[in-house]
C-alpha positions as a printed NumPy array, in Angstrom:
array([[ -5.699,  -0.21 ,  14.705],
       [ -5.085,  -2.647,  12.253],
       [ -2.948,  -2.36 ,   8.697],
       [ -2.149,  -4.735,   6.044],
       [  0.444,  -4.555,   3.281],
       [ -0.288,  -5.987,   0.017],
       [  3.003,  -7.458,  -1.566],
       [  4.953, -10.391,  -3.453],
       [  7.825, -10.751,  -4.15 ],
       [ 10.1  ,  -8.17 ,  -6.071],
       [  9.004,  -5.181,  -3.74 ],
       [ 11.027,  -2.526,  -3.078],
       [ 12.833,  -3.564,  -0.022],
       [ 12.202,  -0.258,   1.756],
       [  8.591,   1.183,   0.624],
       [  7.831,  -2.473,   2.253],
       [ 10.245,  -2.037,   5.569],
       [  9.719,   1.528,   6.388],
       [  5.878,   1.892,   6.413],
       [  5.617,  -1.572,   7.895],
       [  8.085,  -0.431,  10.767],
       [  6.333,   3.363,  10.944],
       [  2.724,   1.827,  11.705],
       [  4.441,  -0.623,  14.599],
       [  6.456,   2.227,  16.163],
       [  2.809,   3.868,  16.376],
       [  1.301,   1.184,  18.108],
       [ -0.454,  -0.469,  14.656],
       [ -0.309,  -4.413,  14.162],
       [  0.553,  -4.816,  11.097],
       [ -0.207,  -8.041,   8.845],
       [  1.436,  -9.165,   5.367],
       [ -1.4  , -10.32 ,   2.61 ],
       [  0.542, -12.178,  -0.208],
       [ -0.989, -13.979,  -3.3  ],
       [ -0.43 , -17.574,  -0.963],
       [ -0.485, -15.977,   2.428],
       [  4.098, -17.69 ,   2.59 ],
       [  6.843, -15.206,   2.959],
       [  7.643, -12.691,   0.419],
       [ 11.714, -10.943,  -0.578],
       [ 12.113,  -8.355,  -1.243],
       [ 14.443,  -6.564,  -4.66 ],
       [ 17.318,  -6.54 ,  -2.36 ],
       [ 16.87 , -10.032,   0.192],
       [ 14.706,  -8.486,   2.45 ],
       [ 12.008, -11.071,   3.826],
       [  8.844, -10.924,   5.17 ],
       [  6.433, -13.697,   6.585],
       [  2.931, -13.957,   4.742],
       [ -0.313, -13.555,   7.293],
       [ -3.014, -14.209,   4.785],
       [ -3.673, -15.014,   1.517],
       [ -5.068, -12.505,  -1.127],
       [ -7.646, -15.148,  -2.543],
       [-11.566, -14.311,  -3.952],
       [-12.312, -13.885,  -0.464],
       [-10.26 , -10.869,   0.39 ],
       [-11.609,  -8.03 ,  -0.519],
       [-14.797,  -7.909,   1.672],
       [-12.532,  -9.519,   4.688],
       [ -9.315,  -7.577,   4.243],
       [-11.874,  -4.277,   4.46 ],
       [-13.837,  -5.999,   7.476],
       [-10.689,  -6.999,   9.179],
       [ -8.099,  -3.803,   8.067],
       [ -8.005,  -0.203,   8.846],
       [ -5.593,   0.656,   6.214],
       [ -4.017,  -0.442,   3.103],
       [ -0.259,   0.345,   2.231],
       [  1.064,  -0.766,  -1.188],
       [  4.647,  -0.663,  -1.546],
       [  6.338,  -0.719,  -4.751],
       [  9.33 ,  -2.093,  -6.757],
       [  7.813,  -5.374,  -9.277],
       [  5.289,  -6.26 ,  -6.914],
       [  2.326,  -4.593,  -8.228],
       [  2.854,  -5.687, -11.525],
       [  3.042,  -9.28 , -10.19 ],
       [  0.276,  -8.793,  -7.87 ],
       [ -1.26 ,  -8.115, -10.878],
       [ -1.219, -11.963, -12.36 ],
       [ -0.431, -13.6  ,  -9.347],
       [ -3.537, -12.113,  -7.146],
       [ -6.043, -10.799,  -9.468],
       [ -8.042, -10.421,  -6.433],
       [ -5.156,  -7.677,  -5.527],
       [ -7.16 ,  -5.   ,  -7.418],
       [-10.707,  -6.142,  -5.999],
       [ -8.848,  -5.593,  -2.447],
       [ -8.004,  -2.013,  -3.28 ],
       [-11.329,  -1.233,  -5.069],
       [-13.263,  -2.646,  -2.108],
       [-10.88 ,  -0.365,   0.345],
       [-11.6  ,   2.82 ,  -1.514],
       [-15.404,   1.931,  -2.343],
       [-15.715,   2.161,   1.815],
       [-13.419,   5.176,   1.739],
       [-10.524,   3.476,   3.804],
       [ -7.298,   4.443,   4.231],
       [ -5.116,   3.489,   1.225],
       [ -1.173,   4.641,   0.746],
       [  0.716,   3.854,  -2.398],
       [  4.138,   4.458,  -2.999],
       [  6.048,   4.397,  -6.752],
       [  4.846,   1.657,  -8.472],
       [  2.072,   0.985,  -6.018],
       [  0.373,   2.996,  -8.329],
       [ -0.3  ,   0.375, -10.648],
       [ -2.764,  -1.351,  -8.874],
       [ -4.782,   1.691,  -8.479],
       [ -5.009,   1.974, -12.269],
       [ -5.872,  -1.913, -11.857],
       [ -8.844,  -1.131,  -9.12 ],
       [ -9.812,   2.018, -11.271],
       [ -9.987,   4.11 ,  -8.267],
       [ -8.039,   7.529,  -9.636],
       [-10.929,   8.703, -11.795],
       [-11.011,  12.577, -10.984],
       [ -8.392,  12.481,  -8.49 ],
       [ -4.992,  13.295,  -7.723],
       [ -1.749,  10.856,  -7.676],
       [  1.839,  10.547,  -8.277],
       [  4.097,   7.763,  -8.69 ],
       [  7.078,   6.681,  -9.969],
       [  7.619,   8.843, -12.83 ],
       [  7.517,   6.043, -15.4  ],
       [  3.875,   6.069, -14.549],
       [  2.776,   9.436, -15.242],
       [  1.042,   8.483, -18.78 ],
       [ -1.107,   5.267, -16.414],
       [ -2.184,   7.426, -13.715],
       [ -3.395,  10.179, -16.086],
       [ -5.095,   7.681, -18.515],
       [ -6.524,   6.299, -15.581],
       [ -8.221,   9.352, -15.286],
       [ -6.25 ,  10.976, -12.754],
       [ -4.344,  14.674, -12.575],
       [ -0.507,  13.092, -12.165],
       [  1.21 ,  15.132,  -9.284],
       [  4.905,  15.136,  -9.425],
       [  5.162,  15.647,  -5.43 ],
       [  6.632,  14.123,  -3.136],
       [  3.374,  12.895,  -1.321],
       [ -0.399,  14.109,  -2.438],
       [ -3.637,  13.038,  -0.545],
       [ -7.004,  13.399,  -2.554],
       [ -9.343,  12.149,   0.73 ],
       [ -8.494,   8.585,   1.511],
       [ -5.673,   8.2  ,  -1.068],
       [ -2.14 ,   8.893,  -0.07 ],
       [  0.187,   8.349,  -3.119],
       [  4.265,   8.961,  -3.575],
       [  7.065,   9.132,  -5.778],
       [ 10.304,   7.18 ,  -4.581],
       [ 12.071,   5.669,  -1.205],
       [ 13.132,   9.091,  -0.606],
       [ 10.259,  10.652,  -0.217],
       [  9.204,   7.875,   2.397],
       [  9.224,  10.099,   5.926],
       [  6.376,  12.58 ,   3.746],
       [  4.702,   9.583,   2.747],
       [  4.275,   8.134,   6.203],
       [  3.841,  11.53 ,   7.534],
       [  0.888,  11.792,   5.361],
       [ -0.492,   8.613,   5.852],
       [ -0.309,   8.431,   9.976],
       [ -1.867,  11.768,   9.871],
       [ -4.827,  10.461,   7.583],
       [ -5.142,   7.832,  10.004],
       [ -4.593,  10.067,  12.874],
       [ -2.313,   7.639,  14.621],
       [ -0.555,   9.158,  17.347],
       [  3.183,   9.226,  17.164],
       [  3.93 ,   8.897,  20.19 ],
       [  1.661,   5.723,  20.937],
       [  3.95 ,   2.479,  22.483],
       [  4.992,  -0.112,  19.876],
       [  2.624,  -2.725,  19.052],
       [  4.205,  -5.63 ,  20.685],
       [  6.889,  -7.746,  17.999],
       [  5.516, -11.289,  15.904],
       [  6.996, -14.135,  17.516]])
């Protein structure tokens, strides 16, 4: 099984970290789309290497290529945003083929960018109750809430429900071996 997470830089250090760590301790590889495919830090130095690049290209691919979607938050949605408008088309293209997609705090925003919470359920970071529910959504303050292939949270600490959630969406098993680590 494969994952990607969507990011720039300004994400929150550990709604990158954590789920990124969670799927490879489950036996996922895990790849890193940025808006130029280089390295991304993290709100608090935390750095990642870029795999690909989130160009007009990636939203069929990423879908073709990707079992799952994980958006972590902090300023990197909002960047994502300008940076990668293709960001949204990613996330639109996931949910059009009902894929796997988990958003945490302000990962939200790019599902208001994709339009994908018409008639669902989400929460986010609180700041982004009035988006989500002008996006059309019910806003859940929870600390995780799936509505089918969406997985959305709050804040870092309610990252163990939000993986919890999201592995069992997946149906990963916990106790698979550990993909093997990027050279």
């Amino acid at each position: 099984m494969k994952g990607l997470v969507l990011a720039t830089h300004g994400f929150e250090d550990s709604e990158f970290s954590y789920p990124f760590y969670r799927l490879r301790e489950s036996g996922w590889d895990v790849d890193v789309a940025t808006p130029d495919g280089e390295p991304v830090e993290g709100e608090h130095g935390y750095e990642f290497d870029g795999d690909v690049a989130i160009d007009e290209e990636a939203p069929s691919w990423f879908a073709d290529e990707y079992d799952l979607l994980v958006i972590p938050g902090g300023g990197s949605p909002e960047a994502l945003r300008t940076e990668a408008p293709a960001a949204a088309d990613v996330v639109a293209e996931f949910d059009d083929r009902d894929q796997p997609i988990a958003a945490i705090c302000h990962g939200a925003q790019l599902l208001v960018s994709a339009d994908v919470l018409e008639g669902r359920r989400a929460t986010g970071y609180w700041s982004l109750e009035v988006d989500v529910e002008n996006a059309g959504a019910e806003y859940v303050d929870e600390a995780v809430v799936v509505d089918d292939n969406l997985v959305t949270s709050r804040v870092p600490d309610d990252l163990p429900a939000f993986m919890d959630a999201t592995l069992r969406l997946v149906d990963a098993d916990p106790e698979a071996e550990p993909a093997a680590a990027k050279a």
